[in-house]
Structure formats: C-alpha cells, structure tokens
C-alpha angles and dihedrals in degrees: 000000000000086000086065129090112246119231125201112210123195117196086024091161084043131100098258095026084048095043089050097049091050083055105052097039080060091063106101110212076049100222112187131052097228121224112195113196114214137172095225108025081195090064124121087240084051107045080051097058097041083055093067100043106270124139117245111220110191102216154096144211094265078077113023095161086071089063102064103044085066080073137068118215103342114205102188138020122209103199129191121172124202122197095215086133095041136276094289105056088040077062099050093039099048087043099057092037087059080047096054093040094056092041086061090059100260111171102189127035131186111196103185108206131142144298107244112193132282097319102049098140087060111007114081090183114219085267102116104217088038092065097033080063085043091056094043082054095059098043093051085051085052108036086048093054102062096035111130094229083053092241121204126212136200124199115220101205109200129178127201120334129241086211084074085082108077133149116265132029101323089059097044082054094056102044088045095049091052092049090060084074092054135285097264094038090137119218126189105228131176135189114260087219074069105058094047092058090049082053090047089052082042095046087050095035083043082143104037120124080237099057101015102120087324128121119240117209126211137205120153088180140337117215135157120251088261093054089049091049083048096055097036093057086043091052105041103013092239131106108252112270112262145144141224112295095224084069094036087063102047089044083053086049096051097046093045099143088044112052117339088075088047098058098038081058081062090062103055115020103005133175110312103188110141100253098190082046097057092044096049095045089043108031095174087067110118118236102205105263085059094055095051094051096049109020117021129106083254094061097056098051079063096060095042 
C-alpha cells in the first residue's frame, strides 16, 4: 500500500465525499490509499466504509491540522464545505482546512463549490454560501501557489442537486419552495454520485491541461418545477411530493440566508453550466428522469 497516493476525503458518509469514494474503490489498478474523515469513526456510514478498505480519520473542519497528521504523507485532499453554522464560519473553516492541507505537504486539491452564473470565476453573487465557497476558491489559487511543493488545485462547480428531492418534509419543502418562482422557472441540476465520479477522474487526470488548477462545471439537466412533476408522475406513478404554498413562503422566508436568496437568484442569473457540454464530455452524467429511475429514494423502494 505505501506505493499509493494517499487521498484525504471530507464528508466521506455524505452525498459528494461518498460519491467520490464509491468512485475511487471501482478503479482497477486501484491507484490511491483512501483516508475518510468522519466525526464518529463507530457510525453505521463509518463501519461501512472501513469494510471496504478504506482509512477512518476522526476529525472535523474546527481542526483541520489534526487531520492531517493521521496521515503520512497525503497526496490529495477532497474538500467539501457546508455552511450549517452560516456563510462565515463555511469560509474560515474551508480556508484553514486548504492551510493545513497544504502545510502537510498536499500536492493536488479539489474544492467542490458551485457554479455561479455566467461569471464564476469573478462573480460571488449576493447568495451567502455561494461567495463563502468563492472566497475558499481564491485562497486556494493563491495559497497553492505559493506553496513550496507547487500544488495544484481543480474546482468541481456544481448546481442544484437531485438529492434535494427526498421523500418526506424536507422534500415537499423543496419542491414548494421552487414552485413560488413559477411553475416553469427552469433550474440545471446534476446527481451528487456524479460529481463524485467527475473528482475521482480529476483525482486520477490530477495533471491533465483539462483539471490542472481549472473549474469543472457540472449539469446533468435542466427542467422547470412542472417538467419535474411530469416526469415524476410518468416515472413512479405518484404526484411529486409539495406542500401548501402558504407554508412554502413563510419556510423561504425563514430560511432566508439559506435558501430564499438563493431561489430568487434563480430568477434572475441563474446557474449557466453547458448542459449538453457536460453531458457530452461526461456520458455517464444522469438527466433526471435517469436518476429517478436508478438512484432515488423512489427507486429503492422499488427494489425493496
């Protein structure tokens, strides 16, 4: 195992640190020595994860330097950021977390953000957890830079996630939420299992002219509330799962910094990534209708 780059992976028992370690334990020659950092190295996620070979790092971002010095010699750093305790504290955290990488010697990083509209390489968009991630991105540029080892860096852009569909009130919210801005208000979205297949590629083609210090955006469709519901009622049979606007408008109201600036954004900018672009360079990337039918929490009730 000492021949293999080691990899660090944040949010391993997450959707995208958990897409991307699927990803990486189907290579054959298997090319990396995989380190999942996770809050409770006991938990169900965990234990799975330690089944099929891969490291258990106990750790966070609130101390990110710990982390590394679990590892010997890390090679890569898989970093994902989540604003649970606002905007602010996803910037200082993913920003020491990028320090402490590349203090541990780290010669290649993938930050996955967000796409942000037609500008994303200068525009952080009034959308809070959108610029925190646009902050984290320029101080990796800059902090790899001048790195001693010379790291190199790659930016995964996503847009909105088909995982935000779920059964139960957190995906009637969503849904409901979406529908305020018009029925056919479309939106690109894209399956995080996706987007950890495109950081694996990244993770193997580190050097490459196409992931060497670039952002990669990444669409998989892009469809209105009422072509979701369509395809939702000709997939499963059901309606798509909502709730009454009235309470649709207070929850976007509540969680205003969270997600009501974000939606009105939809409205106006909106996410830009080339959808039939992304799909022709990756073709394994799902359109909706595919992810419902294979992936969703719909589909394995099926299976059940």
């Amino acid at each position: 195992m000492s021949g293999l780059r080691r990899l660090v992976v944040t949010g391993a028992t997450g959707k995208q640190g958990g897409g991307l370690i699927n990803a990486l334990l189907d290579l054959s020659p298997q090319p990396f020595e995989i380190y999942a950092v996770t809050r409770n190295t006991t938990s169900g996620g965990s234990k799975a994860l330690a089944s099929k070979g891969v490291k258990l790092i106990q750790g966070d971002f609130e101390n990110a330097e710990q982390i590394f010095k679990q590892v010997e010699k890390p090679w890569g750093l898989f970093s994902v950021t989540m604003p649970l305790g606002g905007a602010k504290k996803e910037e200082v955290q993913g920003k020491a977390m990028t320090k402490a990488a590349l203090d541990a010697g780290i010669q290649h990083i993938i930050f996955t953000a967000t796409d942000r509209g037609a500008q994303s390489d200068t525009d952080p968009t009034p959308i809070p957890h959108f610029a925190s991630k646009f902050n984290i991105e320029k101080d990796i540029e800059q902090k790899a830079k001048a790195s001693s080892q010379g790291a190199t860096w790659t930016f995964l852009r996503p847009v909105a996630f088909y995982e935000n569909l779920i059964p139960g009130f957190i995906g009637k919210g969503f849904v409901s939420m979406w529908r305020l801005n018009g029925l056919d208000n479309k939106v690109q979205h894209v399956s995080t299992k996706d987007i950890g297949k495109v950081a694996a590629d990244a993770f193997v083609n580190a050097s490459s002219p196409e992931y060497k210090n670039k952002a990669v955006h990444l669409a998989g469709d892009e469809l209105s509330p009422r072509q979701m519901a369509t395809i939702f009622k000709e997939v499963t049979g059901e309606e798509i799962p909502a709730t009454y606007s009235w309470l649709a408008t207070v929850l976007r109201w509540m969680l205003n910094e969270q997600l009501g600036i974000m939606m009105k954004w939809w409205t106006t900018a909106g996410f830009k990534t080339d959808v039939e672009a992304t799909r022709k360079r990756y073709p394994f990337m799902q359109d909706f209708r595919s992810w419902l039918e294979t992936d969703s929490a719909w589909a394995k009730k099926g299976k059940a």
